[in-house]
N, C-alpha and C positions, 0 to 999 in steps of 0.2 A: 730867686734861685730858679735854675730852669730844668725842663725836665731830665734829662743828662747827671746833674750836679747829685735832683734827687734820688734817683736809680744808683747812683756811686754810693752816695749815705748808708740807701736803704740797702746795700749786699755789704757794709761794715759788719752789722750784728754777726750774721751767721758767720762770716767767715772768723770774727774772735772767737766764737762758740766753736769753730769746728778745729783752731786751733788750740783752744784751752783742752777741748776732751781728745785731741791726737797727742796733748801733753801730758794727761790722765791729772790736768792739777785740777783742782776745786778753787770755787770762787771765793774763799778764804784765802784759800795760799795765796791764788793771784794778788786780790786785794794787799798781802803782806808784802810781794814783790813790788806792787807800781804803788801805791801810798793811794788808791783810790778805794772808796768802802764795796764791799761787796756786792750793794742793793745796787751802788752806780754804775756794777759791771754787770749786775746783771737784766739792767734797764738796759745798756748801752749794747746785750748781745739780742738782744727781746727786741730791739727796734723803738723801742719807746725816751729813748734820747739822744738825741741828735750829738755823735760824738764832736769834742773839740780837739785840736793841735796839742795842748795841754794830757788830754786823758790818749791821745793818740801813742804820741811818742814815750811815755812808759810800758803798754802795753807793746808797743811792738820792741822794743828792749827785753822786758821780759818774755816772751816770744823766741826772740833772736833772727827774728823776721825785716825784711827792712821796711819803712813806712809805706813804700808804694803796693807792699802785698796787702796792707790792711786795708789799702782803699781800692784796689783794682787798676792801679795804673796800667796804662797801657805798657809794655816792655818797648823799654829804651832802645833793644839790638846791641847791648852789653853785656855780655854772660860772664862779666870778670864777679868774683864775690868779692864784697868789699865791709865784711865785717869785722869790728871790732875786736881786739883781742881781750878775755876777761882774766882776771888773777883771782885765782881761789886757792886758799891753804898755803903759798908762794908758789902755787904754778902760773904760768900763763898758759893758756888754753886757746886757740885760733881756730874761732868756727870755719869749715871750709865747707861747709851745703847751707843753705839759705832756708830752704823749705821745713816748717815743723813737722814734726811725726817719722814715724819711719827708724829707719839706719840713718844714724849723723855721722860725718865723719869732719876727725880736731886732730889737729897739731898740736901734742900738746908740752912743752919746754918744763921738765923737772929741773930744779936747781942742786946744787952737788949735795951727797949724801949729809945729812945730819944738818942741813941750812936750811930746812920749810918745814913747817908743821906738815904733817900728814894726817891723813883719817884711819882709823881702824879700819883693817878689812872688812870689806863690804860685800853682800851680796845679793842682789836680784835675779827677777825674770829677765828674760830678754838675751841679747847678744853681746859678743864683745870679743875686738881682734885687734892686733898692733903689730906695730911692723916700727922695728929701732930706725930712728933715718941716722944719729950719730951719738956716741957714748954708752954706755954701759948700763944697762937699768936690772935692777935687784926687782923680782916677780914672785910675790909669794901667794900661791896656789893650796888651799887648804892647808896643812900640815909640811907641805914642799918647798924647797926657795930653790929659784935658778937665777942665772944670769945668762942675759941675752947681750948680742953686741951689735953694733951695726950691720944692716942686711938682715937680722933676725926678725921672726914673726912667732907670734902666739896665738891662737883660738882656742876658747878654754868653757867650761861648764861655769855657766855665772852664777851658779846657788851653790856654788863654793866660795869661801870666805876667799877674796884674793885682794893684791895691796901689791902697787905699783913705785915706782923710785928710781931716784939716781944710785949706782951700786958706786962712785968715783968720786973724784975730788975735782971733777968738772960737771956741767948742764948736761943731760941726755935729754935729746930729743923724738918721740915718738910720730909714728900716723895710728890713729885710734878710729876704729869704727864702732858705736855701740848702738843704743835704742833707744825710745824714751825713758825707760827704767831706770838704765845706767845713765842716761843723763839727768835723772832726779835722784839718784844717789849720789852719781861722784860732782855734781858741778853745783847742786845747793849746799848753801850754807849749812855746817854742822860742827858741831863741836872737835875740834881738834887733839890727834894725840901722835906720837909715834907707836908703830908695830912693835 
């Protein structure tokens, strides 16, 4: 291996380390996300194990990263995003920023009222705004329900209980901006109910 290849390796560690804690997850969670033990993640952010294509490509999955951020590729001169769409609770959720941490922002596709499990209202730190691109979405805000319609936007207090949906008997479609928070509340896996 030549010197080049080793300097790519040896900036893998920290940059999973610096995207595990802009996640704010722990090396348990992660471990429970990519099926690798925790001691291997946290050899593999320590520098003390040379990552493989294998432990690669889970981690940067769960991430939501693509694999050339975990090794430092040079940029292509592609700025399209080209990530994956996920389904959680029956949404599908379309990442549209690439970078961990921060403001995310998702397109996210509810299916018609009373067709997807949903989670309890939920609430964290952090941000959270939407903007309907088409259909109808039922917003319940603390003790409040509205409905919103296409062209409508929302920014709301997120340590208020709130819980998003189709209010129709078709898909509403959203643009959603949140933070890490809300993207460890609303898009991990958690037990299921209706509001």
């Amino acid at each position: 291996m030549g010197d080049s290849e080793a300097a790519v390796l040896a900036g893998v560690g920290p940059r999973l380390r610096a995207l595990r804690r802009a996640r704010g997850t722990t090396l348990g969670e992660l471990a429970a996300q990519t099926g690798l033990t925790a001691s291997t993640l946290s050899r593999l952010e320590n520098g003390k194990l040379r990552p493989t294509l294998e432990q690669l490509l889970p981690l940067a999955r769960a991430h939501g990263v693509p694999l050339d951020d975990l090794v430092a590729a040079p940029p292509t001169g592609d700025p399209r995003i080209h990530l994956r769409p996920v389904r959680r609770f029956g949404l599908t959720v379309i990442p549209l920023t690439r970078r961990a941490g921060g403001v995310q922002a998702y397109k996210v596709i509810y299916p018609p009222a009373g067709r997807a499990a949903t989670t309890k209202p939920q609430t964290h730190d952090g941000y959270e705004w939407f903007y309907v691109l088409d259909g109808t979405i039922r917003f319940v805000l603390g003790d409040q329900e509205f409905r919103l319609g296409s062209g409508e936007a929302a920014e709301f207090d997120t340590h208020l209980p709130h819980w998003i949906g189709s209010a129709g008997s078709r898909s509403a479609e959203v643009l959603t901006l949140f933070g890490v928070q809300g993207e460890r509340v609303h898009l991990s896996p958690a037990r299921a109910r209706h509001p």
